[in-house]
Residue frames relative to the residue before (quaternion, step in Angstrom):
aa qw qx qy qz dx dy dz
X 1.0000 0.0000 0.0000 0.0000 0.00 0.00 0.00
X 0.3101 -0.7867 0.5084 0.1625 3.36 -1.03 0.81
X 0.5033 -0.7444 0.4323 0.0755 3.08 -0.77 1.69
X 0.1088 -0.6880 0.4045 0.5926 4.33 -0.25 -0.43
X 0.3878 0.7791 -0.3255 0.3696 3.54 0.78 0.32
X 0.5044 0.4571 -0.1096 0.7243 3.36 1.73 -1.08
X 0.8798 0.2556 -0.1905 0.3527 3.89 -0.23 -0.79
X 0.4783 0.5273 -0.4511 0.5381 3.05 1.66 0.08
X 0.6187 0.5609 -0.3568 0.4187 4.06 0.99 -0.71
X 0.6028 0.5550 -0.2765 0.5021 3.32 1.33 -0.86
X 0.7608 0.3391 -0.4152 0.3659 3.47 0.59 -0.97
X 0.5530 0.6792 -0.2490 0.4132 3.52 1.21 -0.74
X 0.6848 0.2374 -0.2767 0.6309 3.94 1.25 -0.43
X 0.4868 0.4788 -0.5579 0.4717 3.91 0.86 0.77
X 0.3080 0.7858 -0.3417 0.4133 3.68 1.24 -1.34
X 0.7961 0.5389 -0.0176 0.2747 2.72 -0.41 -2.40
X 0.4564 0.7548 -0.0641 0.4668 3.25 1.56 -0.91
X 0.9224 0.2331 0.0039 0.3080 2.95 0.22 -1.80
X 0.0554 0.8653 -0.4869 0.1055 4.05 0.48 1.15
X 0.4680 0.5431 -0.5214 0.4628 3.55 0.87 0.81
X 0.6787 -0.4411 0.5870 -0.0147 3.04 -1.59 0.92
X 0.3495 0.7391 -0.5655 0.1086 3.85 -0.07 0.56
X 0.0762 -0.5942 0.7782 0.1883 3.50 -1.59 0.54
X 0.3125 -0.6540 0.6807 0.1064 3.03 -2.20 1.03
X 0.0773 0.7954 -0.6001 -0.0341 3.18 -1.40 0.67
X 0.0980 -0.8280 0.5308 0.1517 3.13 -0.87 0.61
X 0.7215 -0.4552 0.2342 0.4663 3.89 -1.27 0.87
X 0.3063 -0.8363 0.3035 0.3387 3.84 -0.49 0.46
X 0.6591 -0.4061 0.1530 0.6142 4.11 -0.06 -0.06
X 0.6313 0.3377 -0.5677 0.4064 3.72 -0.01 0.65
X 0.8609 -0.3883 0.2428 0.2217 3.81 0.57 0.46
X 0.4945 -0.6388 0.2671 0.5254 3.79 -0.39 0.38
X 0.3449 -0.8192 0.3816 0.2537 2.92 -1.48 0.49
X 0.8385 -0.2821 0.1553 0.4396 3.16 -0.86 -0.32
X 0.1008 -0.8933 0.3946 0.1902 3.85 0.44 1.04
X 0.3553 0.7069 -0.5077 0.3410 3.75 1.20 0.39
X 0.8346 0.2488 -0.0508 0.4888 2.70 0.90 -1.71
X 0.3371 -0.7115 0.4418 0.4300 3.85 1.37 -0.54
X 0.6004 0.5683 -0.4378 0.3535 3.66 0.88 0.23
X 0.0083 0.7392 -0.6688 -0.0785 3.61 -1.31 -0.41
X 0.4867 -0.8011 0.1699 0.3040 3.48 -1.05 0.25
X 0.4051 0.4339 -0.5394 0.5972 3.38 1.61 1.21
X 0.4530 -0.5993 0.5332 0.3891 3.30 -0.97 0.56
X 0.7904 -0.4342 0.3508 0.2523 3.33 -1.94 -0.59
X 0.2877 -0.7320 0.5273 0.3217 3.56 -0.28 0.32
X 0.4272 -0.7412 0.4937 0.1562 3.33 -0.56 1.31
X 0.1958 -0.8595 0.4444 0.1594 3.77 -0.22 0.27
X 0.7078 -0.2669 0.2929 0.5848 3.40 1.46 -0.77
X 0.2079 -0.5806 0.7095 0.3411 3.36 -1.69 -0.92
X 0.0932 -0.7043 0.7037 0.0047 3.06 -1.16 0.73
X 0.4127 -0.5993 0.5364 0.4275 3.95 -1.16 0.49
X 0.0802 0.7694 -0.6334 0.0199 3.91 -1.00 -0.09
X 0.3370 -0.7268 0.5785 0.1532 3.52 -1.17 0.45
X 0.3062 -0.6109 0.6578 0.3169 4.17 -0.88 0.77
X 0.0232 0.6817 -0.7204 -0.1256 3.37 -2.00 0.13
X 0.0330 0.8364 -0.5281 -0.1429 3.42 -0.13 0.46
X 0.1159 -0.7684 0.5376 0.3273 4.26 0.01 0.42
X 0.5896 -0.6028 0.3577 0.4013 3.51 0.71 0.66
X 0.6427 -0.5331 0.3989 0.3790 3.82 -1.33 0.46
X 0.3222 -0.6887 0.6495 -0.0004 2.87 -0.83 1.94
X 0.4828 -0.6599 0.4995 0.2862 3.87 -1.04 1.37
X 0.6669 0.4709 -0.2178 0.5349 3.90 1.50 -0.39
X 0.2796 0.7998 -0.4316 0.3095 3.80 1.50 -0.36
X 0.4106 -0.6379 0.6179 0.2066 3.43 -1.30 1.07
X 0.1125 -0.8494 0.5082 0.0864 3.25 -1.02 1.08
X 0.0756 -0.8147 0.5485 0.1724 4.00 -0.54 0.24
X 0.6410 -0.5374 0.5103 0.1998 3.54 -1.71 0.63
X 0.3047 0.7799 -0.5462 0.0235 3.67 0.15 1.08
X 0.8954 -0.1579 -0.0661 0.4111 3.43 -0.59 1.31
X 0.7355 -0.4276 -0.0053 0.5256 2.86 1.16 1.38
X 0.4978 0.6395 -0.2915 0.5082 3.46 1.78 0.12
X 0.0746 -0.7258 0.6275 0.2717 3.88 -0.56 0.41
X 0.1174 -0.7293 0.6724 0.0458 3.39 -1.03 1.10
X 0.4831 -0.5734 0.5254 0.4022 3.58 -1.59 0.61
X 0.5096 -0.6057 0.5642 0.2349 3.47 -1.91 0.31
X 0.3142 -0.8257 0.4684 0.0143 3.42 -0.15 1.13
X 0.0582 0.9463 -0.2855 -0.1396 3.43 1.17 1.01
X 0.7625 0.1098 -0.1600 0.6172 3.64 -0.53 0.69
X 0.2615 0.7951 -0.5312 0.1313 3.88 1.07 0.34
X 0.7638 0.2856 -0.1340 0.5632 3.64 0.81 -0.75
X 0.2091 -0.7728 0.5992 -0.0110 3.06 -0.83 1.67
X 0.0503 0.7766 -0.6254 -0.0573 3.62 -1.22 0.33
X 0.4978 -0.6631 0.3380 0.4453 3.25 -1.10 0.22
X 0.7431 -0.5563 0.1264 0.3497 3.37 -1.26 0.98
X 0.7086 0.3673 -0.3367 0.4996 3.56 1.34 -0.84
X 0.1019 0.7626 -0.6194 0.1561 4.20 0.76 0.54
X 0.8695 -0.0884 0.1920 0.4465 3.53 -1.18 0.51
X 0.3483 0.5950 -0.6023 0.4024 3.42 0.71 1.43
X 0.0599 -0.7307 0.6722 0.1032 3.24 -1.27 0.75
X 0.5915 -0.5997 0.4206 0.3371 4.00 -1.18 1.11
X 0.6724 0.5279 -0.2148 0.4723 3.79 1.38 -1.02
X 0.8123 0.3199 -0.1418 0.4666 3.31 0.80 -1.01
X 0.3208 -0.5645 0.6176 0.4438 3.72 1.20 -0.59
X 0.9422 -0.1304 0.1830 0.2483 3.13 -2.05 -0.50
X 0.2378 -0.8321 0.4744 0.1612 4.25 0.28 0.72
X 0.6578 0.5699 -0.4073 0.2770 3.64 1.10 -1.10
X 0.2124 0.7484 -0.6163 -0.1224 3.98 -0.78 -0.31
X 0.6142 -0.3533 0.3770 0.5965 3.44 -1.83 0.11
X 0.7355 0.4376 -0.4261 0.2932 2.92 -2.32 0.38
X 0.4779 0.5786 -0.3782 0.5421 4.01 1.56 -0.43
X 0.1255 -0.7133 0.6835 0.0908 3.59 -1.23 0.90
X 0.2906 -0.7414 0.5956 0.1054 3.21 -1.79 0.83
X 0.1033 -0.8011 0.5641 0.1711 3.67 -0.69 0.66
X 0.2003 -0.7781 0.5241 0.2825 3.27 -0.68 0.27
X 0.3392 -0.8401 0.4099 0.1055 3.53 -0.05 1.89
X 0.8533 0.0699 0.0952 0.5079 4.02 1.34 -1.02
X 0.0541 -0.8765 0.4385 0.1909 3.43 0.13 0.47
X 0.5748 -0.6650 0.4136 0.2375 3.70 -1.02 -0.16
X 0.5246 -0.6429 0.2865 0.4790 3.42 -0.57 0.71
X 0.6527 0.5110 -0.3466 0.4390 3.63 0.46 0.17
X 0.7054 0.4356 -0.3071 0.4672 3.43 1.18 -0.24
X 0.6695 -0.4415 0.4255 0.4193 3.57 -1.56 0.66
X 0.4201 -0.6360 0.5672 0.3120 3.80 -1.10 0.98
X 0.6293 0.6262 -0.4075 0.2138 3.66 1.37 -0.82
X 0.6669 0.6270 -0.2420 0.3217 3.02 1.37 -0.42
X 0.2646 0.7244 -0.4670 0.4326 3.58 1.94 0.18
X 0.8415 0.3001 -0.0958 0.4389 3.35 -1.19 0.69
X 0.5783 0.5910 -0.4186 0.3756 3.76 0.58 -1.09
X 0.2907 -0.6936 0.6474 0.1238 3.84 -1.09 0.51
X 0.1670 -0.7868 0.5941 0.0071 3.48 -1.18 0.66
X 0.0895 0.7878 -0.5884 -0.1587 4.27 -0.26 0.39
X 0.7312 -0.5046 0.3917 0.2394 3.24 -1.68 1.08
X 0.0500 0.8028 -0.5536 -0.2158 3.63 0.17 0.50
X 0.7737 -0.0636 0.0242 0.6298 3.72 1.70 -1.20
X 0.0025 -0.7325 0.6553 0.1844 3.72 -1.13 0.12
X 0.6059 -0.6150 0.4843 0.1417 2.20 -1.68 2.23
X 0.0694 0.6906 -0.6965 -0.1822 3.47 -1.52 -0.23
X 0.1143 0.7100 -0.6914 0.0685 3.52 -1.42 0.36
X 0.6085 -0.5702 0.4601 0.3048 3.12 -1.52 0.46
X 0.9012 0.0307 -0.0805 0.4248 3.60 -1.03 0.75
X 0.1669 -0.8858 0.3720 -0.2217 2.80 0.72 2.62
X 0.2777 -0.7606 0.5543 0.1927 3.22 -0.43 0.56
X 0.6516 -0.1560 0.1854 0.7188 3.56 0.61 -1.12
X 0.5437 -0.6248 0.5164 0.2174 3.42 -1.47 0.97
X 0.2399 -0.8400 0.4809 0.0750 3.61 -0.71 1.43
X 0.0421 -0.8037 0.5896 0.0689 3.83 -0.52 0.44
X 0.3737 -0.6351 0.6534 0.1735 3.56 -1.52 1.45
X 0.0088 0.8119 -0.5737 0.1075 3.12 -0.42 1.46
X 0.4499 -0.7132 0.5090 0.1728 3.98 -1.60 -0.01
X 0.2160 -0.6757 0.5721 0.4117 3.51 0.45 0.45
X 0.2187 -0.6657 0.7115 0.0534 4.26 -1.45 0.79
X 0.8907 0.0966 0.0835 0.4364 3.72 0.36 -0.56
């Protein structure tokens, strides 16, 4: 049985985990943009940084795939981890949706250097009960 005392340890050694450097953005008020290129002609609304961790389980021969500016890219499921209370507001509930990009702005001494810079779009965010760290189906963009 799960204790909150126990899942609070759990969320804290996922945390622990996470030594990348993200900036959020989301599309700005004239609409999405242009996902070939990720640009449009209001810029992004920056949302923040948050720490977060890539996973990629590499390209599964069965892998969900999605149309991103004219590009089929694999679905990186739950690849981008964050921590569980990321870009929650108490008024609004949950802020992230599809169409939010991640940069990855710094990495840690334990993480791949390739991964400096790489971009990520929101394809879904998972929810379930007793989260450890908040997962996001994401696209590698860049």
């Amino acid at each position: 049985m799960f204790t909150a005392a126990g899942m609070a340890q759990h969320q804290a050694d996922a945390e622990s985990l996470m030594t990348l450097a993200l900036l959020a953005e989301e599309p700005g008020p004239r609409g999405a943009p242009d996902l070939a290129t990720m640009t449009q002609a209001t810029p992004w609304t920056s949302k923040g940084t948050s720490i977060g961790k890539v996973q990629s389980i590499g390209r599964q021969p069965q892998g969900r795939e999605v149309n991103v500016g004219g590009v089929t890219r694999t679905v990186m499921e739950g690849g981008l981890h964050l921590p569980v209370g990321a870009y929650v507001d108490e008024v609004e509930g949950l802020l992230i949706r599809p169409g939010w990009r991640f940069t990855v702005t710094a990495v840690g001494p334990a993480d791949d250097v390739a991964l400096l810079r790489q971009r990520y779009l929101v394809v879904e965010v998972l929810r379930k009960s007793r989260m450890t760290a908040r997962r996001l189906d994401v696209v590698e963009v860049a």
